[in-house]
ROLUMTI-741907 format. One record per residue (C-alpha): residue number from 1; x, y, z. Coordinates in steps of 0.5 Angstrom, whole numbers, plus 500, padded with zeros to 3 digits. Each point is the difference from the previous one (the first is absolute). Last residue first. Layout:
N
(NUM (X Y Z))
...
***
This chain:
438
(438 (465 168 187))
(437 (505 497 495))
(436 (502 495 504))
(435 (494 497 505))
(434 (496 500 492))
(433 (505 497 497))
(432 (500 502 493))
(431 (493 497 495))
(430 (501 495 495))
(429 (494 499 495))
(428 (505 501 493))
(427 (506 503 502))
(426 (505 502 493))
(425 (494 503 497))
(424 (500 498 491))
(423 (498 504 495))
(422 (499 495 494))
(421 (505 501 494))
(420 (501 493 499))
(419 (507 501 503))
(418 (497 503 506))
(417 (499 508 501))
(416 (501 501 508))
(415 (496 503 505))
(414 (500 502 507))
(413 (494 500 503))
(412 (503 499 508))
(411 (505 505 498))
(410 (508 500 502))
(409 (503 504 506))
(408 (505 494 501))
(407 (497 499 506))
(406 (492 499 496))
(405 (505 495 496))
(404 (501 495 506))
(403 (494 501 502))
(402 (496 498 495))
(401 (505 494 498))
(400 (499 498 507))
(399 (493 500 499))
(398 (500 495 494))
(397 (505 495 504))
(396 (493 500 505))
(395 (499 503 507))
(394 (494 495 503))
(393 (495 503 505))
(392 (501 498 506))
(391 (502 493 504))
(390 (504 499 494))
(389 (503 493 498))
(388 (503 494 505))
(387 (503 503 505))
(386 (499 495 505))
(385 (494 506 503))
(384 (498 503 494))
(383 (505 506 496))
(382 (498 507 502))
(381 (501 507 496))
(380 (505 506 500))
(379 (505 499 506))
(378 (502 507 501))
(377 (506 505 501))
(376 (500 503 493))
(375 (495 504 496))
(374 (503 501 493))
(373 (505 505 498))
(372 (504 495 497))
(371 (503 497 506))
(370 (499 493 502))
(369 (496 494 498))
(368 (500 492 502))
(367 (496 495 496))
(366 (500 492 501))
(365 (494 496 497))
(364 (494 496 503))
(363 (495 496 495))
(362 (507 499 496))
(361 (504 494 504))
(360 (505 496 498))
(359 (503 496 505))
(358 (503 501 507))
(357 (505 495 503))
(356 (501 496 506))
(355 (500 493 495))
(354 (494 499 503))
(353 (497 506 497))
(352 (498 507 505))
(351 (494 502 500))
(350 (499 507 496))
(349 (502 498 494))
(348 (504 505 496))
(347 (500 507 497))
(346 (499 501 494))
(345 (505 503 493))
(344 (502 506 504))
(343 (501 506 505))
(342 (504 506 503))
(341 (498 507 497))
(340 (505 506 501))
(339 (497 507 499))
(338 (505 506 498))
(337 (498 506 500))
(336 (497 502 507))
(335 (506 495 503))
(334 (504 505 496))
(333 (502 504 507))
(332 (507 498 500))
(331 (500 498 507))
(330 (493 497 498))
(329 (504 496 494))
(328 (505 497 504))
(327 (495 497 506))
(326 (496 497 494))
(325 (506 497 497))
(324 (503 498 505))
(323 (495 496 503))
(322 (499 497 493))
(321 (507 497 500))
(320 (501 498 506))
(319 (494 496 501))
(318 (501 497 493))
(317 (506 498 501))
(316 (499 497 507))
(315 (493 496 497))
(314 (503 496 495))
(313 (505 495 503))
(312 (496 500 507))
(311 (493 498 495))
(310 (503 494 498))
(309 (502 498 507))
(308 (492 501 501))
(307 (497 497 495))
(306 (503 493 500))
(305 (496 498 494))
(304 (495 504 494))
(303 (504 506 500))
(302 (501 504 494))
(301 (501 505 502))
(300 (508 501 497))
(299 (500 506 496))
(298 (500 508 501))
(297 (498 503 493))
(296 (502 507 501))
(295 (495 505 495))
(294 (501 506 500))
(293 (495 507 496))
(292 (501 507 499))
(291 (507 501 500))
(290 (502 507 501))
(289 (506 501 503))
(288 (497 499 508))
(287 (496 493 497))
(286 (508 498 498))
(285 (503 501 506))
(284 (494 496 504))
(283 (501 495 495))
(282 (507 499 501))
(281 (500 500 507))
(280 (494 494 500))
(279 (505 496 495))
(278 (505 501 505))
(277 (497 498 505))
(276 (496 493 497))
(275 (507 498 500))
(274 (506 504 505))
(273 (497 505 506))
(272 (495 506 500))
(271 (503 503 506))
(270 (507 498 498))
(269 (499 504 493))
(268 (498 506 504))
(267 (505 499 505))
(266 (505 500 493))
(265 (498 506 498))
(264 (496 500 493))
(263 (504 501 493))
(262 (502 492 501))
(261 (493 498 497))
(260 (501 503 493))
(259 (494 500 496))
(258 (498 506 501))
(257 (508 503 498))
(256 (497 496 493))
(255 (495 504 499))
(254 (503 507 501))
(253 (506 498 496))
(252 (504 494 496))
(251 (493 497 499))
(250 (497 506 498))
(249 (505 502 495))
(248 (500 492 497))
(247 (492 501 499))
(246 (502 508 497))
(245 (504 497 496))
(244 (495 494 496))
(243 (494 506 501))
(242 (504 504 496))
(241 (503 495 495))
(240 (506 496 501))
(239 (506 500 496))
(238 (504 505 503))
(237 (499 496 506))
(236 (504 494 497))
(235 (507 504 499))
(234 (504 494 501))
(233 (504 503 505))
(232 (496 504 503))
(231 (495 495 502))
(230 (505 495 501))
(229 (503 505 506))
(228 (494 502 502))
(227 (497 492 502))
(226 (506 499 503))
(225 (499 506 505))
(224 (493 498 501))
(223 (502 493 503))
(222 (507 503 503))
(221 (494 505 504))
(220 (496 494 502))
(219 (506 495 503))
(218 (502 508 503))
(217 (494 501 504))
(216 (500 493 503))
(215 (493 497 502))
(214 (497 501 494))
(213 (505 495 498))
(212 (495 495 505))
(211 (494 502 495))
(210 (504 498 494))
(209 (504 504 495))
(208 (500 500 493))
(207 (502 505 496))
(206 (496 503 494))
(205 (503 502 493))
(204 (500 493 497))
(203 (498 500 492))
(202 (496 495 496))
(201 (495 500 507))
(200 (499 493 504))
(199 (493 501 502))
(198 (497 502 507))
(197 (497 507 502))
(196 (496 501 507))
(195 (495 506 499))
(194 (493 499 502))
(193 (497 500 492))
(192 (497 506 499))
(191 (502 500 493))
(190 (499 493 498))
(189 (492 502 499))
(188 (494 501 504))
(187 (498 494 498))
(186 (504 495 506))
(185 (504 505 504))
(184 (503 496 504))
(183 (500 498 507))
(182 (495 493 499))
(181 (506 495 502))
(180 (504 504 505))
(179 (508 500 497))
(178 (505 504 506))
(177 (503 507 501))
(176 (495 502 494))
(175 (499 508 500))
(174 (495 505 498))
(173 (500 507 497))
(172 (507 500 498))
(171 (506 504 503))
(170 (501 506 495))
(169 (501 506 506))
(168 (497 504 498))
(167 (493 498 495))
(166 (500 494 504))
(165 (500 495 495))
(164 (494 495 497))
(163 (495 505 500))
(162 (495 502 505))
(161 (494 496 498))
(160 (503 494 496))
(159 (505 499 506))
(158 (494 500 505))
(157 (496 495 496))
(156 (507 496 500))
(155 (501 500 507))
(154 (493 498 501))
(153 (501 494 496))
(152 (496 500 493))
(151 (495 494 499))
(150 (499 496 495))
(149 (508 496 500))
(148 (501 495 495))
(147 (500 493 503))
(146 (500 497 507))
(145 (496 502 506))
(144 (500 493 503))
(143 (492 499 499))
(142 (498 503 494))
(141 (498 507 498))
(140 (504 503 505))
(139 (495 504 507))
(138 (501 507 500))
(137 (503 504 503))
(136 (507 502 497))
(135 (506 498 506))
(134 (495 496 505))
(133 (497 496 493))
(132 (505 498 496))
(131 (504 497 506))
(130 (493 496 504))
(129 (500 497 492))
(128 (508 498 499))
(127 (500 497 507))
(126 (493 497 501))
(125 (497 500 506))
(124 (494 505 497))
(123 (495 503 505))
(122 (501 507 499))
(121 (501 503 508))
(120 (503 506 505))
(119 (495 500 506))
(118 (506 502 504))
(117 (503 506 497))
(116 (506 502 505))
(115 (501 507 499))
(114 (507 505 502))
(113 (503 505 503))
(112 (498 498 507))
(111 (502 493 499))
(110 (507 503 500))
(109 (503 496 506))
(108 (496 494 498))
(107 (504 500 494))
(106 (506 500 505))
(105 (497 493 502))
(104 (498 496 495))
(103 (501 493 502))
(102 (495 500 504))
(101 (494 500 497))
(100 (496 507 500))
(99 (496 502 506))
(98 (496 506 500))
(97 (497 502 506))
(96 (502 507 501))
(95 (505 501 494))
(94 (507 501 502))
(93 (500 492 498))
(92 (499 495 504))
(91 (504 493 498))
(90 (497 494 498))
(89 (502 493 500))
(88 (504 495 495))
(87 (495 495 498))
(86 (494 506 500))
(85 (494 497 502))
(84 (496 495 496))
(83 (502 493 502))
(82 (501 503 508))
(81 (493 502 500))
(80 (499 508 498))
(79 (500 505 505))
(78 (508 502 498))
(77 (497 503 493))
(76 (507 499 497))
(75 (497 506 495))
(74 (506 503 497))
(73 (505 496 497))
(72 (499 492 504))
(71 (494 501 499))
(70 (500 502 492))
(69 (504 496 499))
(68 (504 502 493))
(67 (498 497 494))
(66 (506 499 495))
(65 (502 507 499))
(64 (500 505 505))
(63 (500 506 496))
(62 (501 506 502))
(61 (497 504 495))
(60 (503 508 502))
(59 (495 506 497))
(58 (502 507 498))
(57 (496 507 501))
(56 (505 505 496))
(55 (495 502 494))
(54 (501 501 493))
(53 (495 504 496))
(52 (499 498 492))
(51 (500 505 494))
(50 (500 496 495))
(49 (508 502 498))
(48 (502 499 507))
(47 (497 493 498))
(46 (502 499 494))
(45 (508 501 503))
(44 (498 495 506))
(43 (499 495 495))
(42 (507 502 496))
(41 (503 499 506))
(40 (497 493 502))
(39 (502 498 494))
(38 (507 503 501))
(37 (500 495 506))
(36 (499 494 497))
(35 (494 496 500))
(34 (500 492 500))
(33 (503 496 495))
(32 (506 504 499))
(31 (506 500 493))
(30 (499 506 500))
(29 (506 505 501))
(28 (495 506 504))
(27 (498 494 504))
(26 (507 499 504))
(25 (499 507 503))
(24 (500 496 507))
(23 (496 498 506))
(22 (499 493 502))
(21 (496 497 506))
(20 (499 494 503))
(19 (496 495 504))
(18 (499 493 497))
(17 (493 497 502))
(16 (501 494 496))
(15 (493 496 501))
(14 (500 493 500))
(13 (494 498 504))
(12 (503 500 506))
(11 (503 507 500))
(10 (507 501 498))
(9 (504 505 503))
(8 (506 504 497))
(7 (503 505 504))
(6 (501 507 498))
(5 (504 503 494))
(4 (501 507 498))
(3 (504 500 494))
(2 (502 507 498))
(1 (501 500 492))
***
């Protein structure tokens, strides 16, 4: 198994936003208990067998877990008196007249290739309900988001329409580099699941190797080596089923090069640097292998004093890595194919508290696109005078949602059969935004 692991951040009410990915054959043993890899293949197999088109659009989720600031973020809004504006200042992008806060500089330098949406907003402060409803659109059916899942994630909706796999290359539809409350499947089925496996196997065919072992092209290439050996030796694979040796196959090929980081140059990986870069690395690596659907989950915004040092800890990977990325993918001519959306739970109150922080804040929420064939360059809406709550007709979770699915070239009356047979559309009243897709 490759065990991609970020940092571990806990928001203030106990939320554990640990960040990882595992990629392995270990499901076509048993013993998971969440989707294996073979699973997913024998998905993909029924749906080539339907018929289904596959498509090469994809979506980044960057996930700023915790409630990043949305003044501090993307709308300082330097006018504002001193309680309300940006603690860290403003930098003037390439956009003419558009400022973000001062911490971000080199984004400011790719301003152009993206959207800062600044009428962004629920209503919720709550953690778990402000998460649910950014990542599915709708609003939870209790306060703190908890309990079974009603409603299917974006990823999730897009796996159950383009198949579980890339039909060439194998790489799963949608991939989990960090658990978000509400990014399941929920009715749709574990089949379309993101693909994050966990569970202890009755036999061990997958090596382990960190995001720092990554670093170390021979660290990786002794894991799966080793991994050969007990295979051979054992003579395991002869024992599995087709989509249990065609799991181990992709890992051991075209799939697993994909998740392989240190096959890029060493600028390249210098430019999107060490952290929240590589992860935005290996989801670019992914999206231009097939994958549909990535989710990041970047914790540790949860901010409610001294704001301003805390934000110095966070902003310069976040910085580094989301310009890189969107510089990379222009050079590579993918920023058509591939939209990268920054948001999430809230934003944060806009006066600053006594103990020189920010609370939680739904009425005005953090969200920054790029690439996706989607009109980029632009500010897309206005928030009041302290930043308080849309100025202009409010862009609600639900239109993001409609947004994100008209990128991935999914139909706005998309329906899907529920479990109680009802035909049931994926968007209900949310509509694209309007600035973007125009």
């Amino acid at each position: 198994m490759l065990n991609l692991f970020g940092n571990d951040h806990r928001t203030c009410d106990g939320m554990n936003r640990r960040n990882f990915l595992s990629v392995g054959a270990l499901g076509a043993l048993g013993g998971l208990s969440m989707i294996s890899l073979p699973d997913l293949l024998r998905a993909r197999a029924e749906a080539q067998a339907q018929g289904r088109a596959t498509q090469d659009t994809s979506v980044v989720w960057l996930w700023l877990g915790g409630g990043a600031t949305h003044v501090e973020t993307f709308d300082p809004k330097m006018t504002a008196p001193a309680e309300f504006r940006s603690t860290v200042g403003a930098v003037q992008t390439n956009l003419a007249g558009v400022q973000i806060g001062g911490l971000l500089p080199r984004i400011g330098t790719v301003a152009d290739k993206m959207a800062f949406v600044r009428s962004f907003a629920h209503g919720t402060g709550s953690h778990g309900a402000g998460t649910y409803w950014v990542n599915t659109g709708y609003a939870s059916r209790n306060n703190e988001g908890a309990g079974a899942q009603a409603h299917p994630s974006s990823g999730s909706i897009l796996s159950r329409s383009r198949g579980t796999n890339h039909p060439r290359t194998g790489v799963p539809t949608y991939v989990r580099l960090g658990n978000i409350t509400g990014d399941g499947a929920a009715w749709l089925g574990r089949a379309y699941e993101p693909f994050a496996t966990s569970g202890q196997a009755r036999l061990n065919m997958e090596p382990r190797v960190t995001v720092e072992q990554l670093q170390d092209r021979r660290a990786l290439s002794q894991a799966f080596d080793s991994v050969n050996r007990e295979i051979d030796s054992t003579g395991m694979l002869d024992g599995l089923d087709q989509y249990g040796r065609q799991a181990y196959e992709l890992v051991q090929g075209n799939a697993r090069q994909a998740f392989d980081t240190t096959r890029e140059n060493a600028r390249t990986r210098e430019q999107y640097g060490r952290g929240l870069g590589v992860q935005m690395l290996l989801a670019r690596r992914l999206c231009e292998a097939g994958c549909g659907f990535v989710t990041i989950n970047y914790g540790g915004w949860d901010m409610h004093g001294q704001i301003a040092n805390a934000l110095r800890r966070r902003c310069g990977e976040l910085d580094q890595a989301v310009s890189a990325f969107v510089r990379d993918t222009v050079d590579r001519g993918l920023d058509r194919k591939i939209l990268l959306v920054i948001t999430g739970e809230f934003g944060r109150t806009p006066r600053i508290n006594r103990n020189a922080g920010r609370d939680h804040w739904g009425s005005l929420c953090t969200l920054a696109l790029a690439g996706g064939g989607l009109r980029m360059g632009q500010t897309v809406g206005e928030s009041s005078s302290k930043v308080e709550r849309p100025a202009t007709a409010p862009i609600a979770p639900i239109d993001l949602k409609a947004t994100v699915l008209h990128a991935l070239g999914l139909p706005r009356d998309l329906q899907f059969t529920s479990p109680l047979g009802r035909p049931t559309y994926m968007i209900e009243g949310g509509r694209a935004i309007r600035e973007l897709v125009a």
